[in-house]
C-alpha beads as a LAMMPS data file, in Angstrom:
LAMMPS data file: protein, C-alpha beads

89 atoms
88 bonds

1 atom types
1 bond types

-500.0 500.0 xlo xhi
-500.0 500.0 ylo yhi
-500.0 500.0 zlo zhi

Masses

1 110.0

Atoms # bond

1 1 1 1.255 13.396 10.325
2 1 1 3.369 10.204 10.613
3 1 1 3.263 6.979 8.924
4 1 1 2.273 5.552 11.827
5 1 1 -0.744 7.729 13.023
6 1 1 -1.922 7.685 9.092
7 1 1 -2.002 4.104 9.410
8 1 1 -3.755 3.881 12.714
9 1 1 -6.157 6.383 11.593
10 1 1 -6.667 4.502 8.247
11 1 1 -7.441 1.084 10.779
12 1 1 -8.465 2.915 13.834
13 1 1 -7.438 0.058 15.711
14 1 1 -8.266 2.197 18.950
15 1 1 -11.585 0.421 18.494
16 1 1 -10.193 -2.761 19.819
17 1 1 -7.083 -1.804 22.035
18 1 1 -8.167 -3.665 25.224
19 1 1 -8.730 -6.932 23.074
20 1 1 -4.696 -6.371 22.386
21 1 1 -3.559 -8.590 19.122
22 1 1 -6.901 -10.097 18.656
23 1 1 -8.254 -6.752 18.465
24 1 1 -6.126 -5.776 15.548
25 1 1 -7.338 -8.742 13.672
26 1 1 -10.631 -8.348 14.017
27 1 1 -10.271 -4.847 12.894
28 1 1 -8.264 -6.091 9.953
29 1 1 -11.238 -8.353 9.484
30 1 1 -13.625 -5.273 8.814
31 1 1 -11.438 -2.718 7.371
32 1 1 -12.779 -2.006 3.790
33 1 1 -11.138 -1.700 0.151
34 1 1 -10.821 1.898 0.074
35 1 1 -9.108 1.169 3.738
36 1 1 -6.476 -1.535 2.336
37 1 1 -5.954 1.052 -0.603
38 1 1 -4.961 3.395 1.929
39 1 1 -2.508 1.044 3.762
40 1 1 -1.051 -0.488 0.758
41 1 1 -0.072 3.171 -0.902
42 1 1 1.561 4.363 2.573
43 1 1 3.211 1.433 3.600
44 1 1 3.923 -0.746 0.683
45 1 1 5.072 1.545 -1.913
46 1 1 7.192 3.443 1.067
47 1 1 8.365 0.532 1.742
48 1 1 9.066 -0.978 -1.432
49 1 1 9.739 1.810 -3.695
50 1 1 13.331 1.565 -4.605
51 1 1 12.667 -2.558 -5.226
52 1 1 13.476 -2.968 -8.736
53 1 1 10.287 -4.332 -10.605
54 1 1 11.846 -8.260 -10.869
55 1 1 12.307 -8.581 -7.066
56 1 1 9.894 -10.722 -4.974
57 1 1 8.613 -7.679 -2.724
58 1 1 8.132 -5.919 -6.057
59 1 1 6.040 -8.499 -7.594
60 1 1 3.719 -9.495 -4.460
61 1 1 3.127 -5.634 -4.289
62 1 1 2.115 -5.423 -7.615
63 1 1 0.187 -8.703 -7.566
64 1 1 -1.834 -7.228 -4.165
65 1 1 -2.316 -4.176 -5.870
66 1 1 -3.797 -5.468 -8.993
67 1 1 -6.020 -7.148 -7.334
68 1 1 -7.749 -4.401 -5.627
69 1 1 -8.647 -2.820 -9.646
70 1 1 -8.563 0.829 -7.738
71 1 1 -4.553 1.369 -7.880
72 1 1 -3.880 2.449 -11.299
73 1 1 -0.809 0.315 -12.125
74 1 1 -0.509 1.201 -15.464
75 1 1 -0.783 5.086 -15.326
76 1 1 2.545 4.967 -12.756
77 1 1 4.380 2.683 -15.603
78 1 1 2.930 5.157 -18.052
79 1 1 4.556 8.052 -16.050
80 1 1 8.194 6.138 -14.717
81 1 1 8.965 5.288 -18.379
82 1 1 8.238 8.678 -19.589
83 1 1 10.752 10.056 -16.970
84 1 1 13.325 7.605 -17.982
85 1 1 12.721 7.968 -21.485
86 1 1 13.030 11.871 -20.984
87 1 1 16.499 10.969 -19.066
88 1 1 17.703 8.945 -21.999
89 1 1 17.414 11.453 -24.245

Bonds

1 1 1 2
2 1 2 3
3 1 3 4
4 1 4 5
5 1 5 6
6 1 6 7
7 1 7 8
8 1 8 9
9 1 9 10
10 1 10 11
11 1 11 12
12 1 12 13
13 1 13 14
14 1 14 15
15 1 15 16
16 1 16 17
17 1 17 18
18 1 18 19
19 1 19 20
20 1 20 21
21 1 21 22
22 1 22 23
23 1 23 24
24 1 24 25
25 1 25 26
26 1 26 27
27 1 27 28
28 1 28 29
29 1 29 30
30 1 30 31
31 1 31 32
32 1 32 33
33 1 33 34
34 1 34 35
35 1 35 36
36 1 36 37
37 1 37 38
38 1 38 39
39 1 39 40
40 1 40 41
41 1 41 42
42 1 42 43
43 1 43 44
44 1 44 45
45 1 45 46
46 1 46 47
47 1 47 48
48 1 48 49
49 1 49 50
50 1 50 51
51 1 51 52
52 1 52 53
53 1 53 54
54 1 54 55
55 1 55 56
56 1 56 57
57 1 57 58
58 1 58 59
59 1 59 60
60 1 60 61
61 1 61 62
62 1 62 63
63 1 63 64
64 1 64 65
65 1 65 66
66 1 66 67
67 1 67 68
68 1 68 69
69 1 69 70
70 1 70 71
71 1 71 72
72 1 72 73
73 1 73 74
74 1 74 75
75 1 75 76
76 1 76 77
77 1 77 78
78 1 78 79
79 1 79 80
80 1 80 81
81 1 81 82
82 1 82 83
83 1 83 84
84 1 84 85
85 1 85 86
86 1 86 87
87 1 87 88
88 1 88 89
């Protein structure tokens, strides 16, 4: 399955297609936090993984994650600086 049908699954904004752009906000309005979790892990990070951790994108993705307390920020630094400490060694 594609990014794009995971995402329109994850906002099944079929709901709303004849309401055209309003319809997609309104079903941004009532998609849940398990929903944005979804969204923000498939197109964020795919998005923004290769931004290095002191650019902008890198920083509001962190900051939007964060603030959902369900992405576990810290176990993914945990794991990225055991990798590079395993590389410096």
């Amino acid at each position: 399955m594609g990014q794009k049908a995971i995402l329109q699954k994850a906002i099944g904004n079929d709901k709303y297609d004849s309401d055209g752009a309003i319809g997609i906000l309104k079903r941004l309005d009532e998609l849940t936090k398990d929903d944005m979790v979804v969204i923000i892990n498939n197109v964020g990070f795919d998005t923004f993984k290769s931004a290095l951790p002191t650019y902008s994108e890198a920083i509001a993705l962190r900051g939007l994650s964060e603030s959902f307390d369900i992405i576990p920020i810290e176990y993914f630094e945990n794991e990225q600086k055991a990798i590079a400490d395993k590389r410096l060694s």
